[in-house]
C-alpha positions as CSV (number, residue, x, y, z in Angstrom):
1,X,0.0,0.0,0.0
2,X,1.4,3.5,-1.0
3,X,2.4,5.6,2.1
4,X,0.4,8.9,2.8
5,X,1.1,12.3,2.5
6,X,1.2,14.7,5.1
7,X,-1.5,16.3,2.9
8,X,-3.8,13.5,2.4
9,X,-3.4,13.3,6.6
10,X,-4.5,16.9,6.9
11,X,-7.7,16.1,4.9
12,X,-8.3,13.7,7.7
13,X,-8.2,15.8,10.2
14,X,-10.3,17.8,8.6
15,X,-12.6,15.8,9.5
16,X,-12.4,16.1,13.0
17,X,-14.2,18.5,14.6
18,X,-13.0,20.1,18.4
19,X,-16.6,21.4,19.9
20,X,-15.0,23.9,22.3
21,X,-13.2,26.2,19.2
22,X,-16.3,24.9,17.1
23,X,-13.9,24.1,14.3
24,X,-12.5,21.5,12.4
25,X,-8.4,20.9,13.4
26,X,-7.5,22.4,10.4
27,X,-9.9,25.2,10.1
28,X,-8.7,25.9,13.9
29,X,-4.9,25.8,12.9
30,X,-3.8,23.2,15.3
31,X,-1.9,20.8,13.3
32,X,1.7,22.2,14.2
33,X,3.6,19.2,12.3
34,X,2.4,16.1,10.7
35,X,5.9,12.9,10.0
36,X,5.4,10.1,8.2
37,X,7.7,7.2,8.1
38,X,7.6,3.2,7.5
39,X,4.9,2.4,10.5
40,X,3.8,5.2,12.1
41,X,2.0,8.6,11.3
42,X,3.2,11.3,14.2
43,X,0.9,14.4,14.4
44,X,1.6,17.1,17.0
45,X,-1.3,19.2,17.5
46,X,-0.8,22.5,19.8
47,X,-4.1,24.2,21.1
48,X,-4.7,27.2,22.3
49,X,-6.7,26.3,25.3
50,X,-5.4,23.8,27.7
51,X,-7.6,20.4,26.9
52,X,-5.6,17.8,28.9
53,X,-9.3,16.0,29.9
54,X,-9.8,15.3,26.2
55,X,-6.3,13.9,24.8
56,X,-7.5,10.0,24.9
57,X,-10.7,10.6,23.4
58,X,-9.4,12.9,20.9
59,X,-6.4,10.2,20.2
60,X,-9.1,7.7,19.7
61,X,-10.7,9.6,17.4
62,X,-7.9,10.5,15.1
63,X,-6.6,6.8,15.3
64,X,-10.0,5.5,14.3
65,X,-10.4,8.3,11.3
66,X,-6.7,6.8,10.2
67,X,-7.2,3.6,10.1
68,X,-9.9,3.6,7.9
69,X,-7.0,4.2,5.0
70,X,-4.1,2.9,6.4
71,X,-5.0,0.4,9.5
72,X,-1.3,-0.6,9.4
73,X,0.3,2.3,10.3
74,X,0.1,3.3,14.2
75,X,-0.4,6.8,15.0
76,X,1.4,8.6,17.5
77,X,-0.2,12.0,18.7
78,X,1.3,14.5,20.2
79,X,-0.9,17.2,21.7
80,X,0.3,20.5,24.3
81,X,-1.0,24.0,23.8
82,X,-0.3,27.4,24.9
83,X,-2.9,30.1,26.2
84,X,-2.3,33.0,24.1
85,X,-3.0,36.7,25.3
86,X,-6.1,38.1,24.4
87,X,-6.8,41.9,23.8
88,X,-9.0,44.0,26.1
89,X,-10.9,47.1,26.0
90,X,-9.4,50.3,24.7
91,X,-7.3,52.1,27.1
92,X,-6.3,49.5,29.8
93,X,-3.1,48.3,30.0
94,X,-2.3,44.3,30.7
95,X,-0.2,43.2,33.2
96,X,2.7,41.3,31.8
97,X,2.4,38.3,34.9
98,X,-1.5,37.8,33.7
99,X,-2.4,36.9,30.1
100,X,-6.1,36.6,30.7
101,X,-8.6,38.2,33.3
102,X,-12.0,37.0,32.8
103,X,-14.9,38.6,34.6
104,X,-18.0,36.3,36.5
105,X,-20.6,38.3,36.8
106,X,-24.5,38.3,37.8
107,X,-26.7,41.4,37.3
108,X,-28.2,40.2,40.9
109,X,-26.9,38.6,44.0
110,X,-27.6,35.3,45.1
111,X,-27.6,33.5,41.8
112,X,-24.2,31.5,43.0
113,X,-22.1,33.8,41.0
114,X,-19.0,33.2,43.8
115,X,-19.3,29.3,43.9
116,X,-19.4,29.2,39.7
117,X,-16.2,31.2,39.5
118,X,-14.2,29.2,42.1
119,X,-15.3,26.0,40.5
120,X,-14.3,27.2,36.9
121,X,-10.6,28.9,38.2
122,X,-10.4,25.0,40.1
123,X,-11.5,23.6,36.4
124,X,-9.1,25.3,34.7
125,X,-6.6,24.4,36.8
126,X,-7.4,21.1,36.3
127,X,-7.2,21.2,32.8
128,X,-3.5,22.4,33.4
129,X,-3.8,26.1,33.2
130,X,-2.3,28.4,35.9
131,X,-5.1,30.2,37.7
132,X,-5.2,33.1,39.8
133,X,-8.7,34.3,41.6
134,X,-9.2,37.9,42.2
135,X,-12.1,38.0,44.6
136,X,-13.5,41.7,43.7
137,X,-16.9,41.5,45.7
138,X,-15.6,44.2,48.0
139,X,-18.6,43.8,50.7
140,X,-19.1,40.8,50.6
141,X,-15.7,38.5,50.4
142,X,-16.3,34.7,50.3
143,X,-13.4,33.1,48.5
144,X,-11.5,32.9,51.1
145,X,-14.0,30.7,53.0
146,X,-14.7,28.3,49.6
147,X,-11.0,28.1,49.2
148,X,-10.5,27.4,52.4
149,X,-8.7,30.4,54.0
150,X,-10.9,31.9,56.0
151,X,-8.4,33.3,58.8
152,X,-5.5,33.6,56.7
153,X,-4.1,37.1,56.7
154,X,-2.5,38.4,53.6
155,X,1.3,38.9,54.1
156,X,3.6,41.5,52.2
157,X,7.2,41.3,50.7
158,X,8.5,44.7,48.8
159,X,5.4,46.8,49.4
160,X,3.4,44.1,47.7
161,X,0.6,42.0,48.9
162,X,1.9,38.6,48.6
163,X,-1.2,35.8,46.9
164,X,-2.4,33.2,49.3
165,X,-2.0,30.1,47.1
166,X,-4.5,26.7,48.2
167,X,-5.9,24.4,46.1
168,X,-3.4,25.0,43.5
169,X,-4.6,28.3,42.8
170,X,-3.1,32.0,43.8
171,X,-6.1,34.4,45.1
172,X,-6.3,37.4,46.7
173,X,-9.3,39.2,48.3
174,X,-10.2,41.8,50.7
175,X,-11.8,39.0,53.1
176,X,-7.7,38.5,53.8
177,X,-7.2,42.1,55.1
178,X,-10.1,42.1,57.6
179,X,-11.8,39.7,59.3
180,X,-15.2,37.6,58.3
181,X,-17.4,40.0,60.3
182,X,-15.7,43.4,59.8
183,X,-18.5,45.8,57.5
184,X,-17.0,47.3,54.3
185,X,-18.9,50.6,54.7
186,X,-17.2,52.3,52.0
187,X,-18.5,54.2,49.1
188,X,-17.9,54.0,45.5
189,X,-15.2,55.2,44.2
190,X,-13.1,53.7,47.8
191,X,-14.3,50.2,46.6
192,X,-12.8,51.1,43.4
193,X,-9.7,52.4,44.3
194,X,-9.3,49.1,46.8
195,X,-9.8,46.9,43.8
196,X,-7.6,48.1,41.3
197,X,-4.7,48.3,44.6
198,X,-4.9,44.7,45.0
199,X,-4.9,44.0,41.2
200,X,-2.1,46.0,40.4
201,X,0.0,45.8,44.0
202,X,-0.2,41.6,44.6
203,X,3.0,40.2,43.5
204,X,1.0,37.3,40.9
205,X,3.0,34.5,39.8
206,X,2.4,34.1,35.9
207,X,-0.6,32.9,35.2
208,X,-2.4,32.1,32.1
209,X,-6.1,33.0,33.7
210,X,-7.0,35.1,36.1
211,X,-10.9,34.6,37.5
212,X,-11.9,38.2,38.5
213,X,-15.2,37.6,40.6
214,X,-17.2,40.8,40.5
215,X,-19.8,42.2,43.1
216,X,-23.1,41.6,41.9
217,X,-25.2,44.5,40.2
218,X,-24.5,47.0,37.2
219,X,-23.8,50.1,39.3
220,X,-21.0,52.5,39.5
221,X,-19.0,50.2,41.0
222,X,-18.9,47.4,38.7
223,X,-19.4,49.9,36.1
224,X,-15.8,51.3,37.3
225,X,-14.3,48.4,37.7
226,X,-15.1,47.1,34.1
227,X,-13.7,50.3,32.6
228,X,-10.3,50.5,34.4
229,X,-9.6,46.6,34.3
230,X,-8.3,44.9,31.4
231,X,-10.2,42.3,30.6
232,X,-10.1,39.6,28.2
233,X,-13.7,38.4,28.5
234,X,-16.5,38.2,30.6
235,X,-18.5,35.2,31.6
236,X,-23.1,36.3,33.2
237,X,-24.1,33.9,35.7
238,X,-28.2,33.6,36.2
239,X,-30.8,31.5,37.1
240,X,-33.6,30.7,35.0
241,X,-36.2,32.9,36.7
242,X,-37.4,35.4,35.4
243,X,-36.6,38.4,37.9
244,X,-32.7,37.0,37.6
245,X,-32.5,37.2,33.5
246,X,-33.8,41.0,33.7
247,X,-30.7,41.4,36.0
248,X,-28.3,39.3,33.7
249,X,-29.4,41.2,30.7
250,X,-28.3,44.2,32.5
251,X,-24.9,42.7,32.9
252,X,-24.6,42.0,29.4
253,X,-26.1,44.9,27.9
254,X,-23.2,46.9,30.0
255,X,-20.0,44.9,28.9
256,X,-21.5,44.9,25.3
257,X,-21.1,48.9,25.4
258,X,-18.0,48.6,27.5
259,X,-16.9,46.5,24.3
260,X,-15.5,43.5,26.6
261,X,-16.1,40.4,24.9
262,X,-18.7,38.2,26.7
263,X,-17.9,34.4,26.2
264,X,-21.7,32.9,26.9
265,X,-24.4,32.2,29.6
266,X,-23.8,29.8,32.7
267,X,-27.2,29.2,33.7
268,X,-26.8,27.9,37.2
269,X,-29.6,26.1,39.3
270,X,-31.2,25.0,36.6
271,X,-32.8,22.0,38.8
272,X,-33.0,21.0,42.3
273,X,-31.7,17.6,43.1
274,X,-33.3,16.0,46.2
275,X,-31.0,14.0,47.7
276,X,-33.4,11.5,49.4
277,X,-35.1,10.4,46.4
278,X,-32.6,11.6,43.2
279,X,-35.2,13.4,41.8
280,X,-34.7,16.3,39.8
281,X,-37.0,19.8,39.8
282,X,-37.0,22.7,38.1
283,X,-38.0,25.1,40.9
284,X,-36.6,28.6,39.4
285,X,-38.2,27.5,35.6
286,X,-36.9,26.4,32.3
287,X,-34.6,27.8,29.4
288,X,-34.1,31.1,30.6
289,X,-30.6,30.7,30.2
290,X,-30.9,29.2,27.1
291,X,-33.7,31.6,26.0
292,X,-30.7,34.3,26.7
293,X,-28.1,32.8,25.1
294,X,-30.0,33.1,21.9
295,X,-31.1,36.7,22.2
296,X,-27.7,37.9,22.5
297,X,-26.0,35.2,20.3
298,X,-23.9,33.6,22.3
299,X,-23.2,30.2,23.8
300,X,-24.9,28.4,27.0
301,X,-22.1,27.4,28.6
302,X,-23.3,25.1,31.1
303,X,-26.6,24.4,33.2
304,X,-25.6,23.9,36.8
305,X,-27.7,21.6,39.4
306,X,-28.5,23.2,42.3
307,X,-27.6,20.7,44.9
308,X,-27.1,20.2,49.0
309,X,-23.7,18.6,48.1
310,X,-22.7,21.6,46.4
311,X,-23.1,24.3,49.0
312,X,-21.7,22.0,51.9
313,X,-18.5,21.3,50.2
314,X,-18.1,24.9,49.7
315,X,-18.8,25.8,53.3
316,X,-16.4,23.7,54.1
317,X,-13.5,25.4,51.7
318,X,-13.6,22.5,49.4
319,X,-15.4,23.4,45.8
320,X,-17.1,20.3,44.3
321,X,-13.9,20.0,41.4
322,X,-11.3,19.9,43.7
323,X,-12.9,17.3,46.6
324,X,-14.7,15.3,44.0
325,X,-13.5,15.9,40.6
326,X,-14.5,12.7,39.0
327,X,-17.9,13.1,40.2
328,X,-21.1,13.0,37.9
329,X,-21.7,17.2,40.2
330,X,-18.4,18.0,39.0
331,X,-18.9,17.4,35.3
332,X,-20.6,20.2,34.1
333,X,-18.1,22.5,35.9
334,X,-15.5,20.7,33.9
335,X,-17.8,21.3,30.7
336,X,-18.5,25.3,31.6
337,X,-14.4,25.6,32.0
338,X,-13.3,24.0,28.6
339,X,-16.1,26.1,27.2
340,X,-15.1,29.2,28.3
341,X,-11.4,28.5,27.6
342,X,-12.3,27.2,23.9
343,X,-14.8,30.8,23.5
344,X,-11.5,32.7,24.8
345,X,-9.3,31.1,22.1
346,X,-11.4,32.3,19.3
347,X,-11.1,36.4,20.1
348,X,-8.6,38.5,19.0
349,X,-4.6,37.4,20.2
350,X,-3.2,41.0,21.4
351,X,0.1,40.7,20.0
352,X,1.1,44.5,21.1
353,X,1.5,43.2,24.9
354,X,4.5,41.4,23.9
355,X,6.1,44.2,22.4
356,X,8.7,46.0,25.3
357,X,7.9,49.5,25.9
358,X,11.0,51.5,25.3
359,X,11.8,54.4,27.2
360,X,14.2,57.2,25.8
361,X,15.6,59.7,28.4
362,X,18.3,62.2,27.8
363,X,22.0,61.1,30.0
364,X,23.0,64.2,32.4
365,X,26.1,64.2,30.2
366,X,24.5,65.8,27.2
């Protein structure tokens, strides 16, 4: 049988579709190089997302598309990837140490904005990204409690807040600077200022994402703190009721004139699971999320249970993905991460950010 071409392997994996860039491999300019020799066709593929949970499955597939033409050949895959940096709204500036921040937000309180964006920075962790967690809900702090932390104290080194790292993940939040019961009674532009101090003056180890948790609402504080941080994308949390969507359309309606990209819908609570009897109700409604989604063209990125297990595990500083990551209540956060990092890869790379900033200043000798 006549060997194949690197070519007549590219039409293969044509064929193969990756449902997170919502592309072929081709089309999504993954196929980095493709060796052929006597009995065995290598392929090195490099994403642009980190999809370490799919590598069997996506082996499997390629294998199977292969052997259809050439079932004596073994194929050897190769597959790594590297999160690029994406561009932000006009006039902020990216710090070098973080490639992405992406915003969780909810136009509302209590729609489990906090628990969805420690679960997705734990996720995409788990997928092999490095994560930080910027808990930005001023008055009301609660990552350090789901992470675990709840009387750590946040140290310094240089004049800079130093990130408490647990669960693999670097975070930093005001609920480190005062205590669980101390009040936040500040105004506006204080809440702000405090913000963009601990973005800007925390020593962050590189990271490829950082998970910004905003305070619930489209006031002047979010309103302030979407315009002065640079952010790569923006992620609505809601529940299907009705009185929650109005909110979340809010939220959307305000990054879309902000001009942040928002990456889709997580639609979280979308059933009640009784843990006596398994059974499943949907006791905030049904396709809200989904019914938003549409309207503002853009992906449902998950449909999350609400569940006993769920808020326990994070009372007890242990998010669902990190304490039971193989669990059938983890999946869907596992879903919602390679989602959002698969909707991330598809906007604009900012290639300016890599470009040194060079400074001309006149020696006291001329």
């Amino acid at each position: 049988m006549v060997a194949p071409t690197p070519s007549q392997i590219s039409a293969i994996l044509g064929t193969i579709y990756d449902p997170y860039l919502g592309q072929d491999l081709v089309s999504a300019k993954v196929i980095h190089e493709i060796a052929i020799d006597d009995k065995t066709i290598a392929i090195h593929l490099q994403f642009s997302y980190p999809c370490s949970r799919g590598i069997s499955e996506l082996k499997q597939r390629i294998s199977q598309a292969l052997a259809t033409d050439w079932p004596q050949y073994a194929v050897s895959l190769n597959v790594n990837w590297k999160v690029r940096r994406h561009k932000t709204q006009k006039e902020t500036r990216q710090k070098l140490s973080i490639k992405n921040i992406i915003a969780v937000a909810s136009g509302k309180g209590g729609v489990g904005k906090s628990t969805v964006a420690v679960n997705l920075a734990l996720a995409l962790r788990g997928l092999g990204a490095r994560v930080a967690l910027l808990d930005a809900d001023i008055y009301g702090p609660s990552q350090p409690h789901m992470l675990g932390k709840p009387t750590t104290r946040a140290t310094t080194l240089n004049k800079k807040f130093i990130p408490v790292e647990s669960l693999g993940i670097q975070s930093i939040s005001i609920g480190y600077l005062v205590g669980e019961q101390s009040p936040m009674v500040w105004r506006g532009p204080m809440a702000s200022g405090a913000l963009q101090q601990l973005l800007q003056e925390t020593a962050w180890e590189d990271c490829d994402y950082m998970i910004l948790d905003l305070p619930p609402g489209t006031g002047d504080i979010q309103l302030t703190m979407a315009q002065k941080i640079p952010i790569s994308g923006a992620v609505i949390v809601t529940t299907p009721q009705d009185i929650a969507l109005i909110d979340a359309h809010r939220a959307c309606k305000m990054f879309e004139k902000l001009e942040v990209s928002v990456l889709g819908i997580v639609e979280n609570m979308s059933w009640h699971h009784c843990s006596a009897c398994g059974h499943q109700e949907a006791i905030f409604g049904q396709g809200g999320g989904e019914k938003m989604a549409k309207e503002f063209e853009l992906p449902l990125l998950a449909q999350l249970p609400l569940h006993a297990k769920l808020r326990e595990l994070c009372d007890a500083g242990l998010p669902i993905v990190a304490s039971s990551p193989q669990s059938a209540l983890a999946a869907p956060y596992w879903e919602m991460a390679l989602k959002v990092a698969g909707q991330l890869a598809l906007k604009e790379v900012n290639y300016s950010a890599l470009i040194p900033e060079i400074v001309i200043t006149k020696s006291k000798s001329a």
